[in-house]
N, C-alpha and C positions, 0 to 999 in steps of 0.2 A: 541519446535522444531519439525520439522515434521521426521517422522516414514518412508517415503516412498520418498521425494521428495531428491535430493543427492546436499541439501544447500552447503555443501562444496565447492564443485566439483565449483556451482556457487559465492561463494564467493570469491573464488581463481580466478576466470577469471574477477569478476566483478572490482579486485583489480591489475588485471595484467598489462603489457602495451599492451597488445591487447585489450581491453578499451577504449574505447572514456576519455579523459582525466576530460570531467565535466561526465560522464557515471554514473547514482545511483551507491551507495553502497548495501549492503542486504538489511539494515535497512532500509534506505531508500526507497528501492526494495519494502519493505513486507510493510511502510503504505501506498506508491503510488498505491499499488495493495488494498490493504483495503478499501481506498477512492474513487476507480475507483468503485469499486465491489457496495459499500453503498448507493453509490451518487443517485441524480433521475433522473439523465439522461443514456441511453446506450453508452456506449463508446464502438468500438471495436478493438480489439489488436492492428490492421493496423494505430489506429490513436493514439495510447497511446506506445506501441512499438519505435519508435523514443524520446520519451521522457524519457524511462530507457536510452539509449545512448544518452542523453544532444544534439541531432540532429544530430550526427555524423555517423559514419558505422564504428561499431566491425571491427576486423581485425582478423577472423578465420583460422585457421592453415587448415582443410578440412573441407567438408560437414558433416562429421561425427560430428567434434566441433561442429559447430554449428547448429545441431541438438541436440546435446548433450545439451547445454547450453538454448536452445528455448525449449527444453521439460522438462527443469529443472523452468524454467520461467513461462511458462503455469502449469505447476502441480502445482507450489505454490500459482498462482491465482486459479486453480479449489480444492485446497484445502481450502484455505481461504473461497471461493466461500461457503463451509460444512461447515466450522464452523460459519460462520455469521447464519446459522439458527439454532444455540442454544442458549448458555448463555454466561455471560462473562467469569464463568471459562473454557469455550470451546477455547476461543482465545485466541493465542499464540503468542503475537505480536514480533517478532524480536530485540529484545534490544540489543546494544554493554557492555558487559561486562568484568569491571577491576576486576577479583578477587582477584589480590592480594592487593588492597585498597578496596575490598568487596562495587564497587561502578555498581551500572545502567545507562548506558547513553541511556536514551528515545529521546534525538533531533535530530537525523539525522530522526526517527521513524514519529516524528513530522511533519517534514522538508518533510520528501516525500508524508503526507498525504493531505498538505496543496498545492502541487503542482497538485494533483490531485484534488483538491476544483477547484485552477485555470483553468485548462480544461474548467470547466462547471462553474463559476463565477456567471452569473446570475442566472442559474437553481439554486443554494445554497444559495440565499439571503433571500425564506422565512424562512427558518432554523435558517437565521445568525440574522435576525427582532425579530425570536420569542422570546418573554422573557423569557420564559421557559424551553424551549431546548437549545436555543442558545446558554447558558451560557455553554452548556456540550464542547465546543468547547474551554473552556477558559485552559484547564490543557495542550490543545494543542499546544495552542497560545500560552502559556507561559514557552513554550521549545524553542518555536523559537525569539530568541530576536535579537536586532538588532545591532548594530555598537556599543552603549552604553552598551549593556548586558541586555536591556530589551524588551518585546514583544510592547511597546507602550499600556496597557493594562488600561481601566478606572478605575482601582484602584493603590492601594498604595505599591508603592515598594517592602515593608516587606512582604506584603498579596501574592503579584506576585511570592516571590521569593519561600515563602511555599508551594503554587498550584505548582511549579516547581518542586520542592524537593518531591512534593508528583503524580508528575503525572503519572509516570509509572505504579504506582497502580492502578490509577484513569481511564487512557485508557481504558482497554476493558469494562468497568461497560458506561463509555460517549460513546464509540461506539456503546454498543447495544440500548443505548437512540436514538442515532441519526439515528440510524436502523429502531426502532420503529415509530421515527417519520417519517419518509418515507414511512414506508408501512402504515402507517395512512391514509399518506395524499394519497396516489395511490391510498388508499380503498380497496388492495388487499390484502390476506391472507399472501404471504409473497413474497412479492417485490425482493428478494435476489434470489430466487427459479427460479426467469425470469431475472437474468443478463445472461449476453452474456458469459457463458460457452462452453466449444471447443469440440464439440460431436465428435466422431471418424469418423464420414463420414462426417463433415464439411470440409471448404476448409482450405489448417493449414496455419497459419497466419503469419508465416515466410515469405510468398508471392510465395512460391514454385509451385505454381499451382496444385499439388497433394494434397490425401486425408488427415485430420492428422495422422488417422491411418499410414496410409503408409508415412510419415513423421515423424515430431517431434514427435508422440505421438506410434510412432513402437514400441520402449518399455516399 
């Protein structure tokens, strides 16, 4: 969990009825933001923001909320943004947890990374081709299943439901694979180093027309 970013604060409103009714969850929140961040394409918040609210418009109580709430949303992406250039015990992916049946639930985790795939659909198909990387995508797929209870996955039921049972382990070790193989193929040193991070004299991406500094990113 992060040290600095005040997930609470966002998980209470992401849950509230001031929420767009289809609006992400956290979980969701933190792989749509991971997959935004990894992908090979540049997304920037103006066009990926509308799809944390399910297309809708929050319903803010003052400009102070949702300031509050947008610089709660931007820090966990420019936090994520740090840890994608380490390792996998660097990543801290978001999971819902039962403690008192001492269970992990990784698919909403699943669920929001794979809507950030859809964004950029073709740009992620030499990924999805390659035999070798590709496959790092299967512990993901196989959180998200479908009407039946399964991902439609080219293997055998039993095998699917194991990669399920084990993916939450499995996530940050196939994320920094899928990492790697990006900045392979850019040919850059580190591909993550040049996503679209929200500098304090950028314009802040709430649409405000002011600094972020002097916006979302004031405290």
């Amino acid at each position: 969990m992060s040290d600095w970013v005040d997930l609470d604060l966002l998980d209470h409103f992401l849950v509230s009825d001031a929420a767009p009714e289809n609006s992400m969850g956290l979980s969701d929140l933190d792989g749509f933001l991971t997959g935004i961040l990894m992908g090979p394409d540049l997304i920037m918040p103006s066009e990926w923001l509308p799809r944390v609210w399910g297309g809708e418009e929050p319903v803010f109580d003052s400009m102070e909320q949702a300031q509050e709430i947008l610089e709660a949303i931007m820090g966990r992406y420019n936090e994520i943004a740090q840890n994608l250039d380490g390792g996998p015990d660097d990543l801290n992916p978001i999971y819902w947890e039962n403690a008192e049946e001492d269970i992990v639930i990784a698919a909403d985790w699943a669920e929001g990374f794979l809507e950030a795939i859809d964004m950029r659909r073709e740009a992620w198909l030499p990924l999805i081709r390659d035999k070798k990387v590709g496959i790092m995508l299967m512990p993901i797929l196989a959180l998200c299943g479908n009407e039946d209870g399964n991902a439609g996955l080219p293997i055998d039921p039993e095998t699917e439901a194991e990669i399920a049972a084990e993916a939450a382990e499995m996530i940050p070790v196939c994320v920094c694979a899928i990492r790697d193989f990006w900045r392979g193929r850019m040919g850059q040193k580190s591909a993550i180093r040049n996503s679209p991070k929200v500098g304090r004299n950028d314009p802040c991406p709430c649409g405000s027309g002011r600094k972020y500094k002097r916006c979302c990113g004031a405290n």
